[in-house]
C-alpha positions as MATLAB code, in Angstrom:
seq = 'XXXXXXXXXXXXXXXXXXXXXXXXXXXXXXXXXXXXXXXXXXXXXXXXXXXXXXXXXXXXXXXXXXXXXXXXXXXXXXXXXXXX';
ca = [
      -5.880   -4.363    2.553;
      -5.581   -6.675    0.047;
      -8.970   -8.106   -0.742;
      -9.964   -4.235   -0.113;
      -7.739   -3.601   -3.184;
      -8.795   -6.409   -5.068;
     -12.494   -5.180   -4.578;
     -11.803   -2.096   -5.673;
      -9.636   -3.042   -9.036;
     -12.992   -4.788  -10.251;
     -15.283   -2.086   -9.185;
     -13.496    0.327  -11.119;
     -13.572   -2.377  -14.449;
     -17.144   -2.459  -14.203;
     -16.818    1.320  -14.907;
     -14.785    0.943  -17.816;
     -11.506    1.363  -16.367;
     -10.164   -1.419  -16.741;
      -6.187   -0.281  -16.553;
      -6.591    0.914  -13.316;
      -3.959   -0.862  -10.708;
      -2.817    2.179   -8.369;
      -3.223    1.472   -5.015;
      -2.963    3.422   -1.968;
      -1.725    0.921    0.748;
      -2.452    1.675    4.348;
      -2.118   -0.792    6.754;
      -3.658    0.984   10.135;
      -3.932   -1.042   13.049;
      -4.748    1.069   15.842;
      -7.684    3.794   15.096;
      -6.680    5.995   17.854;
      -2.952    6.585   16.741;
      -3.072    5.788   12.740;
       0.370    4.704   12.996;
       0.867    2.750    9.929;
       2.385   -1.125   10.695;
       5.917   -1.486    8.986;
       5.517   -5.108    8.842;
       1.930   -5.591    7.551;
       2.754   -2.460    4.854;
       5.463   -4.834    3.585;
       3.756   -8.125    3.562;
       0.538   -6.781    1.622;
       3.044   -4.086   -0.667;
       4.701   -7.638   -1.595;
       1.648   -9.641   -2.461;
      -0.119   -6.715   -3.986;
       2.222   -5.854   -6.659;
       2.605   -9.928   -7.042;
      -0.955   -9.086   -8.071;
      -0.228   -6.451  -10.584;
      -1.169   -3.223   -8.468;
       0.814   -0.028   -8.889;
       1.460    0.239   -4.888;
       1.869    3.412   -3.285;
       2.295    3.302    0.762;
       1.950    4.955    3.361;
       4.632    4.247    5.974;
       6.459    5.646    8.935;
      10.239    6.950    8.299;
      11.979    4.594    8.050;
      14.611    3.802    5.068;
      15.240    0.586    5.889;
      11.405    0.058    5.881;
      11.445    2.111    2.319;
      14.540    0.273    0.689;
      12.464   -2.620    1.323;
       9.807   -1.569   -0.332;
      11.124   -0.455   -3.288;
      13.108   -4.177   -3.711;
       9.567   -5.670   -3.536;
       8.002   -3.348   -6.292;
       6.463   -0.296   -4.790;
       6.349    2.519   -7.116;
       6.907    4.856   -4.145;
       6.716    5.466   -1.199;
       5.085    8.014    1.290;
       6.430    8.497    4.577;
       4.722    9.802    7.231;
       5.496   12.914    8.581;
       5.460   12.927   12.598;
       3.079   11.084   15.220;
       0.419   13.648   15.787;
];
């Protein structure tokens, strides 16, 4: 997720915008169920707004899971709404 991010933060300068550091963080590790992971969300939500991103992730329910993303720097979050 984060090199994705990274990737996409310089594709979008090479189009002239160069202010562009919102990120959409989902961190998806089973295909079949795209349940988010709680602890991966956190660890790349932490190092990406370390590296100046705007972070907005998805994430299950959880408000201990959101409180902690908020102390690291997210500028929201956006839980999910049931397992489908």
């Amino acid at each position: 997720a984060v090199e994705a991010a990274h990737i996409g933060r310089a594709l979008a300068a090479t189009m002239g915008q160069d202010d562009n550091n919102f990120v959409k963080l989902e961190v998806i590790p089973d295909p079949k169920y795209l349940l988010p992971d709680p602890v991966g969300t956190l660890a790349a939500a932490d190092r990406l707004v370390k590296d100046g991103f705007v972070v907005l992730p998805y994430c299950s329910p959880d408000p201990i899971l959101c409180r902690h993303l908020e102390d690291v720097g997210c500028a929201t979050v956006m839980p999910l709404g049931s397992p489908i």
